[in-house]
C-alpha positions in Angstrom: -9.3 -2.5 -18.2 -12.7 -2.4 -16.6 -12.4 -0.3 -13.2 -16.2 0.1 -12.5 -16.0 -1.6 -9.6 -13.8 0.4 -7.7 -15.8 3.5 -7.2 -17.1 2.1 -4.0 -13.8 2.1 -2.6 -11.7 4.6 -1.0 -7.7 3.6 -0.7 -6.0 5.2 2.1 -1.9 5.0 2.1 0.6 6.0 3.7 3.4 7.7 2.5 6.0 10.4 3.8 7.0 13.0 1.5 6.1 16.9 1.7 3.5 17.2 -1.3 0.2 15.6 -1.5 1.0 14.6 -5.0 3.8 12.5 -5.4 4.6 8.9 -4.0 2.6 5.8 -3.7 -0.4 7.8 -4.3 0.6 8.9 -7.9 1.8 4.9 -8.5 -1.7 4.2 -8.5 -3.9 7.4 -9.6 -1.6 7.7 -13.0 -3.0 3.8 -13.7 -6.4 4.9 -12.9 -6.9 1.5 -11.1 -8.5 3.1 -8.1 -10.8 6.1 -8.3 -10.5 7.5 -4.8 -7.2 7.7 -2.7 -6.6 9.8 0.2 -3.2 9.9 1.6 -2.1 10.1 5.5 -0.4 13.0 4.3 3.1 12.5 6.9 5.5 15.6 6.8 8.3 13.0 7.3 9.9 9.8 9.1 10.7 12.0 12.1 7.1 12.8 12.9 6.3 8.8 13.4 6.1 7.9 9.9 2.9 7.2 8.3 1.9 3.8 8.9 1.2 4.9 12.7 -0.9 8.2 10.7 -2.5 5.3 8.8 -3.6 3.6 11.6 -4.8 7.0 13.2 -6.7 7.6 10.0 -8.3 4.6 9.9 -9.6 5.0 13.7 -10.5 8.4 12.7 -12.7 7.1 9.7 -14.4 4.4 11.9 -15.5 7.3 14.1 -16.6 8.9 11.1 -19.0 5.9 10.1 -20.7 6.1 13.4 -21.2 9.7 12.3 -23.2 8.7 8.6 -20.1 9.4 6.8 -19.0 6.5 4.0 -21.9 5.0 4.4 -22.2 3.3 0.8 -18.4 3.2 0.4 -15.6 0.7 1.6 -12.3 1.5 3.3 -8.8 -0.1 2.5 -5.9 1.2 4.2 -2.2 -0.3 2.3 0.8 -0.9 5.0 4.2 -1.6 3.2 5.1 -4.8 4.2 8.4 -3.2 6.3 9.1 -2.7 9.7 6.7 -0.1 10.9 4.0 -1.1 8.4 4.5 -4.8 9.6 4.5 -3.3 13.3 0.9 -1.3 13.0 -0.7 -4.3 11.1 -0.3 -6.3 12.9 -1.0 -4.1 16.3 -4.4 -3.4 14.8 -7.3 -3.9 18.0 -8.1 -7.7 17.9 -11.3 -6.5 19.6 -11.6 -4.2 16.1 -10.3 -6.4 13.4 -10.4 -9.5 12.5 -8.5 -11.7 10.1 -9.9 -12.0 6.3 -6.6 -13.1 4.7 -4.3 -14.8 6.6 -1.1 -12.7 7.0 -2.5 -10.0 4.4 -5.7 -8.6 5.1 -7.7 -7.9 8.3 -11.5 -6.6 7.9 -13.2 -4.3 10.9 -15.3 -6.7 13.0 -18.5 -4.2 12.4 -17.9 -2.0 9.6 -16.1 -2.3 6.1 -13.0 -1.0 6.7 -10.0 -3.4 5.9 -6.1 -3.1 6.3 -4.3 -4.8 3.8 0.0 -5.6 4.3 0.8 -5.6 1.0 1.5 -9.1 -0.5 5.3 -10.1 -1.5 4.9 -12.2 -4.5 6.2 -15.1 -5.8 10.4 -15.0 -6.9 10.7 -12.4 -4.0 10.5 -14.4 -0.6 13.7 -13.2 0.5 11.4 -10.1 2.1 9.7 -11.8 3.7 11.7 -12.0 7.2 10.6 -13.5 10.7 12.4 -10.6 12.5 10.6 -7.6 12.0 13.6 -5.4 11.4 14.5 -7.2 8.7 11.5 -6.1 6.5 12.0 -4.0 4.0 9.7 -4.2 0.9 7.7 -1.3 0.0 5.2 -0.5 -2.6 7.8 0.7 -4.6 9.3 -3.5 -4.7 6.6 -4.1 -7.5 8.6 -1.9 -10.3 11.6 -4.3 -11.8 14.7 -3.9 -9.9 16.4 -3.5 -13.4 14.4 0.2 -13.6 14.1 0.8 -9.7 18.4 0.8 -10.1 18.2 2.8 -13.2 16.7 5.3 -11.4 18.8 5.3 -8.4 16.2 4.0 -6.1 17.7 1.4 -4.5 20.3 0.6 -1.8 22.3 -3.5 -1.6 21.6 -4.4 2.1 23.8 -7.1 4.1 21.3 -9.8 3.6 22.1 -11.3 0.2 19.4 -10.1 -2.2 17.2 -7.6 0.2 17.1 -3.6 -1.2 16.2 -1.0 0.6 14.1 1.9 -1.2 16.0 4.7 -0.7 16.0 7.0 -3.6 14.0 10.4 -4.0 10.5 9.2 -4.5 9.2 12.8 -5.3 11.4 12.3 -8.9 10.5 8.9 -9.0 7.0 9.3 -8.6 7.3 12.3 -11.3 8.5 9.6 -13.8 5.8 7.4 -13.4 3.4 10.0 -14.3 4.6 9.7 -18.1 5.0 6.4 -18.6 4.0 4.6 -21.2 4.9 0.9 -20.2 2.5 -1.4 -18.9 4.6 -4.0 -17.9 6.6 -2.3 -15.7 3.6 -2.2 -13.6 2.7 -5.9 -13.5 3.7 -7.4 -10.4 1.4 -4.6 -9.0 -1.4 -7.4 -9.9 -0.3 -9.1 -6.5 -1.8 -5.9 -4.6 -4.9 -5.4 -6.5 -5.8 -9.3 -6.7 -6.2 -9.1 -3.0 -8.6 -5.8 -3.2 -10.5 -7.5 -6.1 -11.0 -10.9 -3.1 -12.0 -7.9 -1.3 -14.8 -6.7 -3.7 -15.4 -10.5 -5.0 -14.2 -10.0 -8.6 -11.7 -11.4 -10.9 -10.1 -8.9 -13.4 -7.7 -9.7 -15.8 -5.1 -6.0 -15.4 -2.9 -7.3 -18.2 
């Protein structure tokens, strides 16, 4: 798998838990398919959740270029495509951001930052819900519902075929670390076809 091109990039997530080392940030970091992530670190849900810290962050980093700072690098900051991720997305400045993918990336009008939603792929458009509080996928969507049940991460909602994520990703994400299974990952292609559009490349991940 050749990564060389990612180094320019920094990935900034959001996620909720307690530790800096678990969650969506781990997903990626123990594929070594992106070489620098930061996360919003977010105590929890209560605290406003962290796609409003993402949005923050992101704000914070655009100060940050005007500074010198990330000069040579670019900026991606991942929403889940759920309610609140959906929300900040697309409540991004229009005098900011502008649209570079319709419905799944927006690019900063003067510097290269981007905010990606992430993509729900093909065989799963049952997520993708006009009202916003129907939206529920997460990162976490990519693994096969076959091993996201096995490992109690999921809860049936009322709308026929729509899970919520709502198992402990702190176990979950320890999991992941030793896997062996490349497959499992492979829907995660969706995300990182959009970052390589991003980059203009065209990797083959499996």
């Amino acid at each position: 798998m050749n990564i060389t091109s990612f180094s320019i990039f920094i990935i900034v997530l959001e996620f909720f838990d307690l530790h800096p080392n678990i969650s969506d940030k781990i997903i990626i970091d123990e594929n070594n398919w992106i070489l620098y992530i930061f996360s919003c670190e977010i105590k929890n849900k209560k605290d406003g959740g962290g796609t409003h810290e993402l949005t923050k962050l992101l704000d914070k980093i655009s100060e940050d270029i005007d500074s010198g700072k990330y000069k040579d690098k670019i900026i991606i900051g991942i929403y889940d495509n759920d309610s609140s991720g959906y929300q900040e997305f697309n409540g991004l400045k229009e005098s900011e951001y502008q649209i570079f993918k319709q419905g799944v990336v927006k690019k900063h009008k003067t510097k290269n930052i981007y905010a990606i939603i992430i993509p729900i792929p093909t065989g799963m458009e049952i997520y993708n819900q006009r009202k916003q509080e129907f939206k529920f996928f997460e990162i976490e969507h990519y693994f096969p519902v076959s091993f996201l049940e096995e490992n109690n991460m999921l809860t049936e909602l009322d709308i026929n075929g729509i899970f919520e994520i709502t198992g402990n990703k702190a176990d979950f994400a320890d999991k992941i670390k030793v896997l062996n299974e490349p497959e499992i990952f492979k829907i995660f292609e969706n995300l990182f076809f959009v970052i390589d559009e991003i980059n203009n490349e065209s990797i083959n991940y499996f």
